[in-house]
N, CA, C and O atoms as a GROMACS GRO file, in nm:
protein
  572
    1UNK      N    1   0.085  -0.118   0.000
    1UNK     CA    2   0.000   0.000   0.000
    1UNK      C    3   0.089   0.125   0.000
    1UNK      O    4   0.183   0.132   0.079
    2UNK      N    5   0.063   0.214  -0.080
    2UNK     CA    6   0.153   0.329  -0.080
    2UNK      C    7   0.076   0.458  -0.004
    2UNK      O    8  -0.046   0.471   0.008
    3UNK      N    9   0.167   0.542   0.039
    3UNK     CA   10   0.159   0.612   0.108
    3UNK      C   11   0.055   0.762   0.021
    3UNK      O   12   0.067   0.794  -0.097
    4UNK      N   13  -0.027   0.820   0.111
    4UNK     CA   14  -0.106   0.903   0.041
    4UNK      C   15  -0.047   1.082   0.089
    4UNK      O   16  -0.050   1.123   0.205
    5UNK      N   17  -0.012   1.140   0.002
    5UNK     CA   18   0.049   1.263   0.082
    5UNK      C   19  -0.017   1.363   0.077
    5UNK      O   20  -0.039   1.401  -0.038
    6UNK      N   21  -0.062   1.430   0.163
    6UNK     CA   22  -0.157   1.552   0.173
    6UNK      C   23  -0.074   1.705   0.187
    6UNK      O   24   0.010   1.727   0.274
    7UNK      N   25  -0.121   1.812   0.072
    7UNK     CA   26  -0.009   1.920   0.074
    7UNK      C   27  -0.154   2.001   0.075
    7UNK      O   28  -0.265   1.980   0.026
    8UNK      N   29  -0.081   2.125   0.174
    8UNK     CA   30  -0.152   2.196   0.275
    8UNK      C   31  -0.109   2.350   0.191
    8UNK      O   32   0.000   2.394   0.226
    9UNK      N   33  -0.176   2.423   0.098
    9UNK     CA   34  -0.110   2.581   0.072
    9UNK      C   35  -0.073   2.632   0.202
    9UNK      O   36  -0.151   2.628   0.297
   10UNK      N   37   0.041   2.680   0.209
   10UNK     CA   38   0.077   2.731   0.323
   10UNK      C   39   0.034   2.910   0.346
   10UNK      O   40   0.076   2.975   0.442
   11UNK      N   41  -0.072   2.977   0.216
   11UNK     CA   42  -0.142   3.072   0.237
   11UNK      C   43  -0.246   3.043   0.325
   11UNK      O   44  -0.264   3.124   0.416
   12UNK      N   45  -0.331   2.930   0.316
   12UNK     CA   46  -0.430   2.878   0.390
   12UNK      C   47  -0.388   2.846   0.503
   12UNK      O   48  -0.474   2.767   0.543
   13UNK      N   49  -0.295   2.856   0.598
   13UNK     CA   50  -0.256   2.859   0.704
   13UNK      C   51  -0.294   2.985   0.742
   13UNK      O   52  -0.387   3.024   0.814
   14UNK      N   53  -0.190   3.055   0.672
   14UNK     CA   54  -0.155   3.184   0.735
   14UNK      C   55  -0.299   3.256   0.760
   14UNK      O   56  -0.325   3.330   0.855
   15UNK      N   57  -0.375   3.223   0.670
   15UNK     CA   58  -0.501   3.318   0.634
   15UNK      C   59  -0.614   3.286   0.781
   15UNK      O   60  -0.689   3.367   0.837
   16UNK      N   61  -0.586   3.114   0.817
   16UNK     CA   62  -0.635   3.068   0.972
   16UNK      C   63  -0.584   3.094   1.091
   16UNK      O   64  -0.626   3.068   1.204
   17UNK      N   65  -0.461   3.165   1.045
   17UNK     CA   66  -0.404   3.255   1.160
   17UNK      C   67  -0.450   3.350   1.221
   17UNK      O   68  -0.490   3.368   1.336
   18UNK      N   69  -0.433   3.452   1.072
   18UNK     CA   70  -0.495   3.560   1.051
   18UNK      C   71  -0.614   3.584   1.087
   18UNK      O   72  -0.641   3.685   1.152
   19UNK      N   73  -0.708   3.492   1.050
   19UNK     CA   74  -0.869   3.502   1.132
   19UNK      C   75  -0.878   3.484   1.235
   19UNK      O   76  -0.972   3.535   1.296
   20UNK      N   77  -0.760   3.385   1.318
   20UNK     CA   78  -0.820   3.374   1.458
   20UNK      C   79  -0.764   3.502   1.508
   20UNK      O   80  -0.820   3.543   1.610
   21UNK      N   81  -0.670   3.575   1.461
   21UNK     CA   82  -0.602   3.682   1.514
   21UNK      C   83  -0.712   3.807   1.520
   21UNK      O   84  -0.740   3.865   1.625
   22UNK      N   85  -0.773   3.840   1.384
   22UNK     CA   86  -0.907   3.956   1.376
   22UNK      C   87  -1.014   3.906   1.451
   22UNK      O   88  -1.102   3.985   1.483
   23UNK      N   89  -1.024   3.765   1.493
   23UNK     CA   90  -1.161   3.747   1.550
   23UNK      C   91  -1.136   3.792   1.693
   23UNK      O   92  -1.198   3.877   1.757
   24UNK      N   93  -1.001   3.696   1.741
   24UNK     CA   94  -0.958   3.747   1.874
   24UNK      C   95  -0.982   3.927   1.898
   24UNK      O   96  -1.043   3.985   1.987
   25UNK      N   97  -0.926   3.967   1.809
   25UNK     CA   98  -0.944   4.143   1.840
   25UNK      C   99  -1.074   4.188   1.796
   25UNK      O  100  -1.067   4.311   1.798
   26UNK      N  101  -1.180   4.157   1.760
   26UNK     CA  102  -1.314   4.176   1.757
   26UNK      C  103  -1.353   4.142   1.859
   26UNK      O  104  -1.405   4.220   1.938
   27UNK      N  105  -1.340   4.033   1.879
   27UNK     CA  106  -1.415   3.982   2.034
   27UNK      C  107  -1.350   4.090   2.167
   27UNK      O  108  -1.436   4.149   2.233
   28UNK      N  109  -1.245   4.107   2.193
   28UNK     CA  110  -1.162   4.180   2.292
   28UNK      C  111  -1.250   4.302   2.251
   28UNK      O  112  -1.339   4.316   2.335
   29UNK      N  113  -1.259   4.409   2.140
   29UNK     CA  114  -1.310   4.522   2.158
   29UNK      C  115  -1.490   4.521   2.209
   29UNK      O  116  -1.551   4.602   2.279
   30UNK      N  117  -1.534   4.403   2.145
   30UNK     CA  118  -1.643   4.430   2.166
   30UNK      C  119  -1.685   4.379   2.303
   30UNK      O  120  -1.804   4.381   2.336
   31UNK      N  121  -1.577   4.326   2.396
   31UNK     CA  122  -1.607   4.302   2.529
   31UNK      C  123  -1.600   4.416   2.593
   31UNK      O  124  -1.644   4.422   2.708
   32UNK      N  125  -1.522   4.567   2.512
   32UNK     CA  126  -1.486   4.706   2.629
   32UNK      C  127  -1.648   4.748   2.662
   32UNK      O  128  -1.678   4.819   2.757
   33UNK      N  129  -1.765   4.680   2.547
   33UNK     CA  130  -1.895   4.745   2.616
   33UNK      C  131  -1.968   4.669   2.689
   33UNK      O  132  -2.091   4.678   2.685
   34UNK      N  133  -1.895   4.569   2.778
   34UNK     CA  134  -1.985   4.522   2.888
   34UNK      C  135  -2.041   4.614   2.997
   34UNK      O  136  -1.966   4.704   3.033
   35UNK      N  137  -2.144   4.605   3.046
   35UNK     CA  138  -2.157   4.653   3.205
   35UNK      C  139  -2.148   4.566   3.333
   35UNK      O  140  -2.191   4.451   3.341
   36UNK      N  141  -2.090   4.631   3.427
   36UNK     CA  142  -2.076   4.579   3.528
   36UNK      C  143  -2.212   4.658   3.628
   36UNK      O  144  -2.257   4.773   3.619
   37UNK      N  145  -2.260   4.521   3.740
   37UNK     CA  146  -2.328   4.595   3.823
   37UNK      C  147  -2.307   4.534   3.940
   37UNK      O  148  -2.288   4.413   3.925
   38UNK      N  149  -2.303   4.586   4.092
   38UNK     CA  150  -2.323   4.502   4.200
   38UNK      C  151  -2.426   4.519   4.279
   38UNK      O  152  -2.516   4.601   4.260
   39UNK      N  153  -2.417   4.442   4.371
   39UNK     CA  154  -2.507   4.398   4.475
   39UNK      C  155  -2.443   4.461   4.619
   39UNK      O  156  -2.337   4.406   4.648
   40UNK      N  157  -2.481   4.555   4.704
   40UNK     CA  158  -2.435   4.651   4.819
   40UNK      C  159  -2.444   4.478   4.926
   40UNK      O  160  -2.517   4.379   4.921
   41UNK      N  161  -2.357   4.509   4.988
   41UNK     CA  162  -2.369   4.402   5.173
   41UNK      C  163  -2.448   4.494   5.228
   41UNK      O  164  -2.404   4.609   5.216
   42UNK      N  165  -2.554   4.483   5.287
   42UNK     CA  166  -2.603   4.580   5.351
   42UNK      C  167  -2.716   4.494   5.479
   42UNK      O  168  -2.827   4.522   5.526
   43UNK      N  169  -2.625   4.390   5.496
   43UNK     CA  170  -2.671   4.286   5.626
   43UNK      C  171  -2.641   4.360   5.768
   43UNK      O  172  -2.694   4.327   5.874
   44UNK      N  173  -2.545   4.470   5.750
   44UNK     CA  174  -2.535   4.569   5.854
   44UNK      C  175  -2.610   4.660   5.882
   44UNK      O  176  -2.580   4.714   5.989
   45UNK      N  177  -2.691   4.700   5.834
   45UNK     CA  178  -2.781   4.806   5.827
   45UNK      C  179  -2.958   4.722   5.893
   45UNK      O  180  -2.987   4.603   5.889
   46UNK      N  181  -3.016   4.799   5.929
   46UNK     CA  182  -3.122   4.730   6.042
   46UNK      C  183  -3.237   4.712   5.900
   46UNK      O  184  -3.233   4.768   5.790
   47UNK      N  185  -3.327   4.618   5.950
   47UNK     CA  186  -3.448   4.587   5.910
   47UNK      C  187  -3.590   4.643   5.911
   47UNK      O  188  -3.690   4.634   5.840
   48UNK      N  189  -3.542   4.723   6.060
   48UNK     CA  190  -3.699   4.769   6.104
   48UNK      C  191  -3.676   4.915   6.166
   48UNK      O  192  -3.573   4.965   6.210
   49UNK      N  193  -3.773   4.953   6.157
   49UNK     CA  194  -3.766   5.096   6.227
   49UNK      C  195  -3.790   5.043   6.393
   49UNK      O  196  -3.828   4.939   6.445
   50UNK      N  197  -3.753   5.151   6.431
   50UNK     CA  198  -3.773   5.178   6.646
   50UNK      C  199  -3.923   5.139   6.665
   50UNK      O  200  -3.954   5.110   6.780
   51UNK      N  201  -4.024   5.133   6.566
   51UNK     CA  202  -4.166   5.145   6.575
   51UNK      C  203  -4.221   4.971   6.590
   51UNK      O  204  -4.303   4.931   6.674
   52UNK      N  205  -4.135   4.864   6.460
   52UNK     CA  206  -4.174   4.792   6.420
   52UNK      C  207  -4.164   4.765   6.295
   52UNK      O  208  -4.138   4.660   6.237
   53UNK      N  209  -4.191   4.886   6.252
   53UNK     CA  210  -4.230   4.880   6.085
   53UNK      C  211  -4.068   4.832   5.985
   53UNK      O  212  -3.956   4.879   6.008
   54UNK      N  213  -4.104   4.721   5.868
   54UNK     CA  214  -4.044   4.692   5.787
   54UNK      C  215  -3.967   4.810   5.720
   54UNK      O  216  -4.032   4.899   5.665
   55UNK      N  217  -3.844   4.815   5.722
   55UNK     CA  218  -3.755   4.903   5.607
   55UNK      C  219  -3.770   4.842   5.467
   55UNK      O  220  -3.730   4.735   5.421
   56UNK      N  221  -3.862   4.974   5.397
   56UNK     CA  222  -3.877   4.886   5.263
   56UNK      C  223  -3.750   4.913   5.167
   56UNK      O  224  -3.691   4.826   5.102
   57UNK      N  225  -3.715   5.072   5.174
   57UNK     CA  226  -3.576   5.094   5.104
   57UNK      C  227  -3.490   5.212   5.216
   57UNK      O  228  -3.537   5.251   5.322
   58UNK      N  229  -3.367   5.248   5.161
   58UNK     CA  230  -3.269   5.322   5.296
   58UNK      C  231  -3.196   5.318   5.190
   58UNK      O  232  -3.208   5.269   5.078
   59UNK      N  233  -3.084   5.402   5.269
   59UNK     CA  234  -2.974   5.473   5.181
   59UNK      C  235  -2.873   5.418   5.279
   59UNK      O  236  -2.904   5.393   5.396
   60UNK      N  237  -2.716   5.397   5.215
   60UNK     CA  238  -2.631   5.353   5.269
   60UNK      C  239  -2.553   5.471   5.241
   60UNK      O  240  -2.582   5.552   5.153
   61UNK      N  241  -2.429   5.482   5.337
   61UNK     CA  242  -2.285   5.533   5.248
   61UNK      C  243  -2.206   5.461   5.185
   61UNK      O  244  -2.152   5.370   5.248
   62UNK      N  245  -2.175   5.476   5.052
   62UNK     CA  246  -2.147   5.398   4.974
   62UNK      C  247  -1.961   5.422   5.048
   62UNK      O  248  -1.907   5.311   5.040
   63UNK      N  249  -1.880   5.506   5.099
   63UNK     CA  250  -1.749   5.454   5.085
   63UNK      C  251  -1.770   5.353   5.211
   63UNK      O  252  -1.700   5.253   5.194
   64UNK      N  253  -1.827   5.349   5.304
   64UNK     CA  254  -1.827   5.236   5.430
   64UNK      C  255  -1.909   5.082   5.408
   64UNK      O  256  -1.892   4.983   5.480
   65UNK      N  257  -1.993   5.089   5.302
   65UNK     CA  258  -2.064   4.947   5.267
   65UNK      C  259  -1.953   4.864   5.156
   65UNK      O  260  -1.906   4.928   5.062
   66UNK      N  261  -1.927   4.762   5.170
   66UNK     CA  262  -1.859   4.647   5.123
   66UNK      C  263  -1.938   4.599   4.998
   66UNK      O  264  -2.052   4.569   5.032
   67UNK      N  265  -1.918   4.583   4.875
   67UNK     CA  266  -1.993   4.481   4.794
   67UNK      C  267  -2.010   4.333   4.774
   67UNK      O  268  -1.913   4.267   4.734
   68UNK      N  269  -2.129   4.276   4.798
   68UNK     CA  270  -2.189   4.150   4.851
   68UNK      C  271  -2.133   4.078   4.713
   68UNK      O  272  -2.063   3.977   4.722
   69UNK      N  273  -2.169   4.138   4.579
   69UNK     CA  274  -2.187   4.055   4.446
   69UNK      C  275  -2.145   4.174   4.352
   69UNK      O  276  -2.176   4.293   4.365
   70UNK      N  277  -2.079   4.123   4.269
   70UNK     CA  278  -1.944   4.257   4.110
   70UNK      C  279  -1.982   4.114   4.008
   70UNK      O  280  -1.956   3.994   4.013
   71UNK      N  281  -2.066   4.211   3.909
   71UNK     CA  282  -2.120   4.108   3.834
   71UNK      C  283  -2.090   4.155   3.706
   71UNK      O  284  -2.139   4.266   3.683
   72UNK      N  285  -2.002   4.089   3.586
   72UNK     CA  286  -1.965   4.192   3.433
   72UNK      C  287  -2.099   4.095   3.355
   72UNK      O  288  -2.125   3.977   3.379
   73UNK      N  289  -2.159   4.173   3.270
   73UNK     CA  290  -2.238   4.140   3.183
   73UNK      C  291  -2.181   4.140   3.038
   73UNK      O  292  -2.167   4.259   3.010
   74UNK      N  293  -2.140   4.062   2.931
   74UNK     CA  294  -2.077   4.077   2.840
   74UNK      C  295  -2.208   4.129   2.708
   74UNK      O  296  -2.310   4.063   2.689
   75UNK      N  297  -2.184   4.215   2.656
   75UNK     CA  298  -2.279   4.211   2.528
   75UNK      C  299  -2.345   4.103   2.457
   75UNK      O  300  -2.459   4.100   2.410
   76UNK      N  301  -2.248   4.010   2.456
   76UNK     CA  302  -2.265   3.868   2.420
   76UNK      C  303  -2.420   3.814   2.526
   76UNK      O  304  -2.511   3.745   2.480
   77UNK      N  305  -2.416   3.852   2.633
   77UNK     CA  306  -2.513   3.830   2.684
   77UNK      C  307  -2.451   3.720   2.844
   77UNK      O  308  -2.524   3.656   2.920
   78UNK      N  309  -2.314   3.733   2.850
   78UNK     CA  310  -2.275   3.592   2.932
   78UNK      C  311  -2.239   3.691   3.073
   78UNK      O  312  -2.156   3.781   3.069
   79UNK      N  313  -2.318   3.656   3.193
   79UNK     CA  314  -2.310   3.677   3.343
   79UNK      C  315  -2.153   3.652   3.350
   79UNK      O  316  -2.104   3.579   3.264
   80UNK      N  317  -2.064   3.712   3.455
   80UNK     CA  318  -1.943   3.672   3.501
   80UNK      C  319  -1.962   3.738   3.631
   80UNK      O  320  -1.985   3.853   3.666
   81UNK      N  321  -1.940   3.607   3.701
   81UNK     CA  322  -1.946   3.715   3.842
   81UNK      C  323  -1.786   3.692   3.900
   81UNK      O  324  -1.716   3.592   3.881
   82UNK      N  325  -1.748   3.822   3.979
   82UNK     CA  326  -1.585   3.868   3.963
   82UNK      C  327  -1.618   3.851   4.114
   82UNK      O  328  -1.733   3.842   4.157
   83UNK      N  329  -1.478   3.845   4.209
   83UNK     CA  330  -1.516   3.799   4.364
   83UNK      C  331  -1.465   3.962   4.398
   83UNK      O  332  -1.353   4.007   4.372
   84UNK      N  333  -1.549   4.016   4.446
   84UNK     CA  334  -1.562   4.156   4.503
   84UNK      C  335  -1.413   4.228   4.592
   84UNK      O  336  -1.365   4.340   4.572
   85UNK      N  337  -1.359   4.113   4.703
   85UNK     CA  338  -1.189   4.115   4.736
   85UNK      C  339  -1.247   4.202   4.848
   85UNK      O  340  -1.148   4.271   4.869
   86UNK      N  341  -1.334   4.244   4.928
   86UNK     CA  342  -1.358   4.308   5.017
   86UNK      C  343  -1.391   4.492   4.971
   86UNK      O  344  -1.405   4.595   5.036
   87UNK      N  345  -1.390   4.455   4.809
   87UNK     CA  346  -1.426   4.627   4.727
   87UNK      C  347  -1.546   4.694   4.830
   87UNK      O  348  -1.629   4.624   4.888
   88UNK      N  349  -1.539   4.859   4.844
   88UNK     CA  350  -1.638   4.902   4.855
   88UNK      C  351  -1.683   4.963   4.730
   88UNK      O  352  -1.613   4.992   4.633
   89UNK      N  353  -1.843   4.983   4.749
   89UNK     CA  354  -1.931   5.028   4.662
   89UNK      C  355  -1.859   5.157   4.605
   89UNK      O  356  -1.847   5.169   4.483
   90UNK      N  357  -1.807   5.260   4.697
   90UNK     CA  358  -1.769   5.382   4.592
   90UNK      C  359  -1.664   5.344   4.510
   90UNK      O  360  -1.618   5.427   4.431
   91UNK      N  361  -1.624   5.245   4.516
   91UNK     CA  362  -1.515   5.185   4.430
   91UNK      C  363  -1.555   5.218   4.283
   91UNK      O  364  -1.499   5.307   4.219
   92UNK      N  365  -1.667   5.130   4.228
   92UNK     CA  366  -1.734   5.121   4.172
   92UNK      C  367  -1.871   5.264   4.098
   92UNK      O  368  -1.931   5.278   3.992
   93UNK      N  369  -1.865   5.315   4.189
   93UNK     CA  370  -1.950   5.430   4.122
   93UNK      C  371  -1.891   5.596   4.109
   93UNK      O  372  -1.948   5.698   4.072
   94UNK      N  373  -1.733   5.566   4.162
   94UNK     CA  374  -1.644   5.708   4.113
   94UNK      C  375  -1.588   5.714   4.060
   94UNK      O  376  -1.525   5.609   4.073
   95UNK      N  377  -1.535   5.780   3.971
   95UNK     CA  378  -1.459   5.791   3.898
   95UNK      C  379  -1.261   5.801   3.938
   95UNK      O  380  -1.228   5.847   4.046
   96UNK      N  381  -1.177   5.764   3.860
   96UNK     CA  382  -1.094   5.746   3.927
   96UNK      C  383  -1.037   5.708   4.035
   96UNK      O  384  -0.950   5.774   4.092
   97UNK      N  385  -1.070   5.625   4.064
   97UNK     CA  386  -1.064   5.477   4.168
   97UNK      C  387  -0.957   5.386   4.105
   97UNK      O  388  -0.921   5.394   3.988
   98UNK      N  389  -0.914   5.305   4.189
   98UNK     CA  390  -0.826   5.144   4.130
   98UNK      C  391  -0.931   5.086   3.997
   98UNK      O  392  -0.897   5.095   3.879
   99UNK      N  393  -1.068   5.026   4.044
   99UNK     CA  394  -1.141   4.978   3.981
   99UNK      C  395  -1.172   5.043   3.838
   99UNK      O  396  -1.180   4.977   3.734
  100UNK      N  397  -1.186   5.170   3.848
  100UNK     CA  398  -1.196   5.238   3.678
  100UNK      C  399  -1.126   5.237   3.612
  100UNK      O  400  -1.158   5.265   3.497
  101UNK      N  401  -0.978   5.203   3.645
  101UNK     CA  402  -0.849   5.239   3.608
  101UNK      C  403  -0.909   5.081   3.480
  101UNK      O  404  -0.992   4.992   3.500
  102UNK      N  405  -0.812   5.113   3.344
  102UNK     CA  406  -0.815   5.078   3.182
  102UNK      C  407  -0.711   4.978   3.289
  102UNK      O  408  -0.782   4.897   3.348
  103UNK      N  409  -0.610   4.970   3.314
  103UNK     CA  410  -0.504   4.848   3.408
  103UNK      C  411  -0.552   4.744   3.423
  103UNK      O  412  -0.514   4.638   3.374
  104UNK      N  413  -0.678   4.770   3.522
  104UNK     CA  414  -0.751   4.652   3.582
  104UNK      C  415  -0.902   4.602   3.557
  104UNK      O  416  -0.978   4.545   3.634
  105UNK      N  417  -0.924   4.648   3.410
  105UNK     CA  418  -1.014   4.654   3.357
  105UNK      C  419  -0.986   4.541   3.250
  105UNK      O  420  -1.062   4.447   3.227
  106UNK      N  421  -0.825   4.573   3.168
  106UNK     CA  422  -0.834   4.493   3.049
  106UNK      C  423  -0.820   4.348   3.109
  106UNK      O  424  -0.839   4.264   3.021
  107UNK      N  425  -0.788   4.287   3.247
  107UNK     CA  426  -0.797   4.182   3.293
  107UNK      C  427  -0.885   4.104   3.263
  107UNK      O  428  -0.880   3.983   3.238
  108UNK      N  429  -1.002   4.206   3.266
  108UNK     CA  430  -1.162   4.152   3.308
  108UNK      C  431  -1.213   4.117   3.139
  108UNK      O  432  -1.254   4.018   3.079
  109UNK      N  433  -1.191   4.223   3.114
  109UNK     CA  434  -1.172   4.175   2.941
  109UNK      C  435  -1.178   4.086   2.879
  109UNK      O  436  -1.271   4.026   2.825
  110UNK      N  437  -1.052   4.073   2.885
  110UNK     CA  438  -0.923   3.970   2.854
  110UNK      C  439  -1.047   3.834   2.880
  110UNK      O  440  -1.109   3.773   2.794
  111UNK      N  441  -1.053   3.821   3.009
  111UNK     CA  442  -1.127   3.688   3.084
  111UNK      C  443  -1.269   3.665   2.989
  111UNK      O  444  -1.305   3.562   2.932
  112UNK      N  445  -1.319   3.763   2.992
  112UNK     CA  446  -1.445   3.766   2.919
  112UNK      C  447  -1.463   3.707   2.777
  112UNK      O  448  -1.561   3.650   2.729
  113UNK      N  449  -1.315   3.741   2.711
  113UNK     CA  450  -1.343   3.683   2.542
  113UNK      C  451  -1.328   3.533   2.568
  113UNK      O  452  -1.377   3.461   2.482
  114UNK      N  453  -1.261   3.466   2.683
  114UNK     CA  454  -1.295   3.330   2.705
  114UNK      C  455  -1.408   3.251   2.744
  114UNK      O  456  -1.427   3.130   2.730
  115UNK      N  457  -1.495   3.357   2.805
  115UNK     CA  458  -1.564   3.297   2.909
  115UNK      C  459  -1.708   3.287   2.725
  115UNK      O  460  -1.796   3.206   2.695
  116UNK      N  461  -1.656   3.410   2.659
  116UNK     CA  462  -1.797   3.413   2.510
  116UNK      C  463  -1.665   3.342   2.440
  116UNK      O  464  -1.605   3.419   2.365
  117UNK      N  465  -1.586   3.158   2.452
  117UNK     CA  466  -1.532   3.132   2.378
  117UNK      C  467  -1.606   3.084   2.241
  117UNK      O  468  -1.545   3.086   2.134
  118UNK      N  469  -1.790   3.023   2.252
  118UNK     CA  470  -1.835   2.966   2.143
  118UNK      C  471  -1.876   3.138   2.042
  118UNK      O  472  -1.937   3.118   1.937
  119UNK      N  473  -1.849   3.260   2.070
  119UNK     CA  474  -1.872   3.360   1.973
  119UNK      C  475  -1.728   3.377   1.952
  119UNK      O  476  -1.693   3.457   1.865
  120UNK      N  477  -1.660   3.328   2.002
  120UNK     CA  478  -1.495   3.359   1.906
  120UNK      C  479  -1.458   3.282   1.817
  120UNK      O  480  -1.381   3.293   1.722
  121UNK      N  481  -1.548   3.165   1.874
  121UNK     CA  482  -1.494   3.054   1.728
  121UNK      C  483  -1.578   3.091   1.630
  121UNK      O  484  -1.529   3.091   1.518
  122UNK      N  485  -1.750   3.138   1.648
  122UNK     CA  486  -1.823   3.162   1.585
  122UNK      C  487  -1.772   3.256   1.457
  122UNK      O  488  -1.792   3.242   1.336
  123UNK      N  489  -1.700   3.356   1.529
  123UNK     CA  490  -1.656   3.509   1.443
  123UNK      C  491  -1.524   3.433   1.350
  123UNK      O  492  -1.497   3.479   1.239
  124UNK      N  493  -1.437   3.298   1.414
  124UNK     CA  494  -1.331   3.314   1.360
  124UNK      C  495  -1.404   3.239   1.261
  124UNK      O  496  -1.399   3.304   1.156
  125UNK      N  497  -1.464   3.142   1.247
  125UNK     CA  498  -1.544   3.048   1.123
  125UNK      C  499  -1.596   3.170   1.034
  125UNK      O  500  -1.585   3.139   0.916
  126UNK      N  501  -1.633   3.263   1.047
  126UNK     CA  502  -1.720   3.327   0.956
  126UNK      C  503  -1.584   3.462   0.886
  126UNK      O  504  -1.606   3.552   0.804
  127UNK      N  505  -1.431   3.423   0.965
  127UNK     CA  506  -1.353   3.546   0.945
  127UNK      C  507  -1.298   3.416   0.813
  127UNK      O  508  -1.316   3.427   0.692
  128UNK      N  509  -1.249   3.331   0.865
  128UNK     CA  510  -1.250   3.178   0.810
  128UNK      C  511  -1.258   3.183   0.670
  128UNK      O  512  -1.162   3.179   0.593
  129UNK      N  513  -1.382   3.193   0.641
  129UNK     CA  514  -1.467   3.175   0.517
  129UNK      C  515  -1.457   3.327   0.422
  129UNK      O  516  -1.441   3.354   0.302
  130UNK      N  517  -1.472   3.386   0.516
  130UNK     CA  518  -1.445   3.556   0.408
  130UNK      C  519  -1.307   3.544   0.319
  130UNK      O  520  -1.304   3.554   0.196
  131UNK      N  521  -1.154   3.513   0.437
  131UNK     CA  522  -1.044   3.514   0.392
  131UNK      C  523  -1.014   3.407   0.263
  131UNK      O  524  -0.922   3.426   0.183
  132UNK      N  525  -1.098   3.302   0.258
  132UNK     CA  526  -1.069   3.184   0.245
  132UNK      C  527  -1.142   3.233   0.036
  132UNK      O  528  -1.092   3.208  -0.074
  133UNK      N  529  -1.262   3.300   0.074
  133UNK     CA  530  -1.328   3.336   0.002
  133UNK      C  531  -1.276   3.429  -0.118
  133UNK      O  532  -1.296   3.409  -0.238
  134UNK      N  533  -1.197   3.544  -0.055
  134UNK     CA  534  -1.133   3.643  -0.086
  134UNK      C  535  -1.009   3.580  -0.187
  134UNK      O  536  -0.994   3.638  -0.295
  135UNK      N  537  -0.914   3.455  -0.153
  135UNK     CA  538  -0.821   3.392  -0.150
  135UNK      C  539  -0.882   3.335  -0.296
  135UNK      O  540  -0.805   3.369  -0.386
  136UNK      N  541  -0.981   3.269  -0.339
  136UNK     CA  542  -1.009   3.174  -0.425
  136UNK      C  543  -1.044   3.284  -0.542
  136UNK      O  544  -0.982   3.272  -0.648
  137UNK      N  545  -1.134   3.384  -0.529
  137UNK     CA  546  -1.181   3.494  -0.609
  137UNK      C  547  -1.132   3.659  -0.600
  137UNK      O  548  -1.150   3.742  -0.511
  138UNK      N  549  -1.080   3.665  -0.700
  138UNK     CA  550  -1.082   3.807  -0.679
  138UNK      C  551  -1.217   3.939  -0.736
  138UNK      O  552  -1.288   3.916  -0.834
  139UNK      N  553  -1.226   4.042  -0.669
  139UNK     CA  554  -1.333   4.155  -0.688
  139UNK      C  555  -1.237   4.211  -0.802
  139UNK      O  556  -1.116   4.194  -0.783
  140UNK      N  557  -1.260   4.248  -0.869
  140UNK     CA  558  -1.248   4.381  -0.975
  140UNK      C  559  -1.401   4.454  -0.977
  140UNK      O  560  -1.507   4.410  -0.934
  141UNK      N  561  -1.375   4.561  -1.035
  141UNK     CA  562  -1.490   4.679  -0.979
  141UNK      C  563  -1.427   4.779  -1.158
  141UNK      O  564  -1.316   4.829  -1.180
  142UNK      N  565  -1.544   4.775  -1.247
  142UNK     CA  566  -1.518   4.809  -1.363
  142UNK      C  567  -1.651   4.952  -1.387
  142UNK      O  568  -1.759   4.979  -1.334
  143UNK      N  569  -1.574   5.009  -1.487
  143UNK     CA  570  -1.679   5.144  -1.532
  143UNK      C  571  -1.767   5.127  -1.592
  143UNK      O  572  -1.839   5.222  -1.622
   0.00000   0.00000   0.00000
């Protein structure tokens, strides 16, 4: 039985590179528009008034309350819940803080294009097929 040899264009590599490379950076930008939201600890704060009566809502200070739950929502639609580390709430709702800082943000990012890994393969299959597409046919564009 003789041997069967399979030859691979080595453009068609590069070009599956290349897609996972644009998909990867599609997915990463389009994770910068997640929102994040949390959940206040506010097991310190009382239940009832001096009277009896149920506290239906109250106001905390946000630099002394701790956050219970730091939850990123990806566009993609995928929950990530991040472990809070003892953050307080004004962390989270001021500006220029550790937490706002682009530093410790692209972490969260970063984590996120894994966590939407079936829309990265999704984007790279469909980057895939464009390159692949492009590669076999060329456009000319005439007067």
């Amino acid at each position: 039985m003789e041997k069967q040899e399979i030859k691979i264009d080595a453009g068609i590599i590069k070009r599956i590179i290349f897609a996972f490379t644009l998909a990867f950076i599609t997915v990463f930008i389009v994770e910068h528009f997640s929102s994040f939201s949390y959940v206040a600890d506010t097991s310190n704060l009382p239940n009832y008034m001096p009277d009896g009566r149920i506290i239906v809502s109250q106001y905390y200070d946000t630099t002394k309350t701790k956050v219970a739950v730091l939850t990123q929502t990806t566009p993609f639609g995928t929950d990530i819940n991040i472990p809070p580390k003892g953050m307080m709430c004004s962390e989270l709702v001021f500006a220029g803080t550790e937490f706002k800082s682009y530093s410790n943000k692209v972490q969260l990012y970063f984590n996120a294009v894994f966590k939407d890994l079936k829309y990265l393969i999704i984007i790279w299959g469909v980057f895939i097929l464009i390159l692949l597409f492009f590669k076999e046919y060329k456009l000319k564009v005439t007067k």
